[in-house]
N, C-alpha and C positions, 0 to 999 in steps of 0.2 A: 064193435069198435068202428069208427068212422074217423078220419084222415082227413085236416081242411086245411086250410091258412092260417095261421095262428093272428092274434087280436092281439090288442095291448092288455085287455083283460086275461089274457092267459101266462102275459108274466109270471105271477106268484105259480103259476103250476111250471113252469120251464125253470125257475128258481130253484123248485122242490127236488126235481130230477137235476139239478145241477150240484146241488147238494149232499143226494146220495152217491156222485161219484167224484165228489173231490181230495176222497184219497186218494185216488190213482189221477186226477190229473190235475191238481193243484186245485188253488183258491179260485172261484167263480162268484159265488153268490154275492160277497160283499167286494169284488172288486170292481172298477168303473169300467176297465177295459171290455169283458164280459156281458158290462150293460150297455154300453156302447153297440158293443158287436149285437147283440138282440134285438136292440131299438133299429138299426141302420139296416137289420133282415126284414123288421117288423114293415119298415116304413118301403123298403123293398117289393115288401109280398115275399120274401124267397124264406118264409119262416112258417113250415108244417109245424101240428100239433094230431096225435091221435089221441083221442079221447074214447070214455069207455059209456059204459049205460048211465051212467050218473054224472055225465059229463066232466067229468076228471078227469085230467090229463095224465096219459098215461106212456108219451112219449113226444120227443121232438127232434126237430131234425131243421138245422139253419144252412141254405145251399148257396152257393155259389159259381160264379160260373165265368170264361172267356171265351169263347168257342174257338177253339174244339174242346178248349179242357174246362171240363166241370169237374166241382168240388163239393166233395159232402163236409161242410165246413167244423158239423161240431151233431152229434147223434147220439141220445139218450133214449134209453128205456127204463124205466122205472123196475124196478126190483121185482115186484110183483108179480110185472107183466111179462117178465123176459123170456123167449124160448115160447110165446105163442103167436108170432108172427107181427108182432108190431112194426120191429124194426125195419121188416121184408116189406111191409105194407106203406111204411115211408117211405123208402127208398125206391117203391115199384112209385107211387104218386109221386116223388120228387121228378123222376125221371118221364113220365108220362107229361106231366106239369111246366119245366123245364127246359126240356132236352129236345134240340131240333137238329136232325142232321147227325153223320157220323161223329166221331170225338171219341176221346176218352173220359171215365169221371174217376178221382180221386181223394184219397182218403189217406190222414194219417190217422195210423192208429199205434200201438203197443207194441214195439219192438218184441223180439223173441224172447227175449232174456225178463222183461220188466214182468212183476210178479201178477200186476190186472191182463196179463194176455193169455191166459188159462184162467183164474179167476172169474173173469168178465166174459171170456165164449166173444169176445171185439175179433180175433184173430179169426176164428173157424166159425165165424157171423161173417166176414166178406169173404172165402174162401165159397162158400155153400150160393153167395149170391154172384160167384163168378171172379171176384176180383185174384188178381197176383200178386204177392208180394213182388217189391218194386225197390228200387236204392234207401237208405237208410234217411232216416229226417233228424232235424236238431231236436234234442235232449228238450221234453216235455221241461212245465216249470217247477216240476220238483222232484226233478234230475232225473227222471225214469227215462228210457231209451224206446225213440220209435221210430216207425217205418212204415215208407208211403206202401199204399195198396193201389193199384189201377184196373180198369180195366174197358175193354176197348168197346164203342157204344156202336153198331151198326147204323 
């Protein structure tokens, strides 16, 4: 697996993982907002992609950032590949990539209650990479309940 910048060519692969999880977080794939947000990381640079031996994407990760506070703004793993370090390996490169100086980085993910936060492994996926849960965040767009995760960057 190998971790780069993502292209405008790797669209249709950050589609495909947006796809497999938009039961738990609403409509992506065919909404403008969604592509908006991609294109505006794209044209950024702040938009990884991990790709596998066949160069397939097999994860993404769009960041953001104010310093001190960065944001992991939106973070896919493909079904396949989950549970063997993809995730760990964007977020080690986002942050290596990124990240200058102390701060915090941020993440909303899956409230306690919402049924993707055991499902999905999102909740004890930033626990395991250090983060805390943190104050609650507004209501996902298809009313699921979630909550920021932080955690503080040396």
């Amino acid at each position: 697996m190998i971790v780069r910048l993502a292209r405008e060519q790797d669209l249709p692969g950050l589609l495909g993982l947006a796809a497999q999880v938009e039961h738990w977080f609403g409509a992506m794939v065919e909404e403008p907002g969604f592509h908006r947000a991609v294109h505006r990381h794209l044209r950024r640079a702040t938009a990884l992609v991990a790709v596998d031996a066949r160069s397939a994407v097999v994860g993404g990760l769009l960041f953001g950032a104010e310093p001190p506070v960065h944001d992991v703004d939106w973070l896919v793993v493909a079904a396949r590949a989950r549970g063997t370090g993809v995730g760990r390996a964007l977020v080690t490169d986002a942050l290596d990539r990124f990240v200058r100086g102390p701060g915090t980085l941020e993440v909303v993910t899956f409230g306690a209650d919402h049924p993707g936060a055991v499902a999905s492994g999102a909740r004890v996926f930033y626990e395991r990479l250090g983060f805390t849960p943190a104050e609650p965040a507004a209501p996902g767009p298809e009313g699921g309940s979630r909550q920021v995760y932080r955690r503080l960057l040396p």
